[in-house]
Phi, psi and omega in degrees: 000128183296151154295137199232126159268083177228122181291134189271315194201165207192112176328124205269108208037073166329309192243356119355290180291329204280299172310314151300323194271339188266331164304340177262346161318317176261014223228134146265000183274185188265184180314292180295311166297299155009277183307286169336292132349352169281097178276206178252326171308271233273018166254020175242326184265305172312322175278336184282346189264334135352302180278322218282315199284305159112005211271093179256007176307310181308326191264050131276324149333001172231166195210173195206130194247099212232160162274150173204138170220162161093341194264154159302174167265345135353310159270332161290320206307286210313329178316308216271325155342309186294075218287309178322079174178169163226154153289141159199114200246155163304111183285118182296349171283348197250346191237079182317131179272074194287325156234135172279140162265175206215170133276118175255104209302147133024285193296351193257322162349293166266010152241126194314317171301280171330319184282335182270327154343284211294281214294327172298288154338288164337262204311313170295340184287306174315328163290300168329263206300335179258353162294295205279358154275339165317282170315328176265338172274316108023318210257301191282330130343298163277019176236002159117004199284148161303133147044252186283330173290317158308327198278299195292351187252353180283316185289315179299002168240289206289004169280332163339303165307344203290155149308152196290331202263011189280124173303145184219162178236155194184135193259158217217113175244137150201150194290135226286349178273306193283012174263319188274349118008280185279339174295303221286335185287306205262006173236039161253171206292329170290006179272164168285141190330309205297316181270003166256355149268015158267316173304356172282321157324279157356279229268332197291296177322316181284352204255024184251298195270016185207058219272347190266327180286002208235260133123295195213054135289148145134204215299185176265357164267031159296343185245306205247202139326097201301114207255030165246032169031230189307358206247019226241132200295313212100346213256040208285316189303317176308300216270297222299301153311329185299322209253336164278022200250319158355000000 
């Protein structure tokens, strides 16, 4: 299953509000003169100096909502990693999987043998999981359970068998500090294939309705240095180019 990416909803002129809100820090007038006084020129030059400045407090006012299908749980686990943020994943207690989808990575694609493995593999876990909910609701049943009730608790221990590649979808909030955060960790070349094309996703979305603070998102050696020392791709010039190019 492809991977599906969509910002659903979004704090409504981002950077606008961050710029009023980092103007009142400096500021003795109030809120409301403030805003007034706000164009779209100087709330473009106050954020780039913002950014320039490392001063990130402000762009926690704003927040990014994304829809995501297609990824593994293989890639939430590490997602969820990210804690500033919330979560809401399709619950396997709750969702029978009658055929599940999976992911299959690249490297296994293109060899044939691996991929008829790999998909074999899929399809016994699918057998594995419709046996034993079967078999446990069937148990629980005769043991006086309802139905639905035998069923939603039969699935929850037989999903167990399910793989790290079974898809899963989950809807994803975080705030514009704790988004340039997650760029900067997951969309370098050293992230796993999988979450780094999705914050590449990620980030291509946030930067059409928020293109001057997300400006030099993405890994950290676009503005600086590289900071993975010896483990370090070499490519600063490539990635450097990929992600403003964005």
């Amino acid at each position: 299953m492809a991977l599906k990416v969509k910002l659903i909803e979004y704090t409504p002129n981002p950077e606008r509000v961050i710029a009023a809100a980092a103007k009142l820090c400096y500021s003795a007038s109030g809120i409301d003169e403030i805003a007034e006084k706000l164009t779209e020129e100087n709330t473009e030059k106050f954020l780039n100096m913002l950014v320039s400045y490392g001063h990130e407090s402000p762009i926690e006012h704003v927040s990014f909502t994304f829809a995501i299908e297609g990824v593994s749980r293989s890639l939430t686990h590490q997602l969820v990693r990210h804690r500033i943020a919330s979560f809401s994943q399709q619950s396997q207690r709750y969702v029978k999987l009658k055929q599940f989808e999976y992911v299959i990575p690249d490297s296994v694609k293109a060899d044939e043998e691996a991929k008829k493995i790999f998909i074999e593999t899929m399809e016994k876990c699918q057998e594995a999981y419709n046996m034993l909910s079967d078999r446990l609701k069937e148990k629980y049943v005769n043991e006086g359970m309802t139905n639905s009730a035998a069923e939603k608790k039969a699935i929850e221990d037989a999903r167990y068998v399910f793989p790290n590649a079974c898809e899963t979808k989950i809807v994803v909030t975080m705030n514009a500090r704790s988004l340039m955060n997650f760029f900067r960790h997951r969309c370098c070349s050293r992230a796993q294939w999988e979450i780094r094309a999705l914050a590449s996703e990620m980030l291509k979305q946030v930067k059409l309705v928020a293109p001057v603070l997300f400006k030099y998102a993405g890994p950290s050696c676009l503005k600086g240095s590289c900071t993975e020392g010896k483990m370090s791709c070499g490519k600063i010039n490539e990635m450097r180019k990929l992600y403003l190019d964005i």
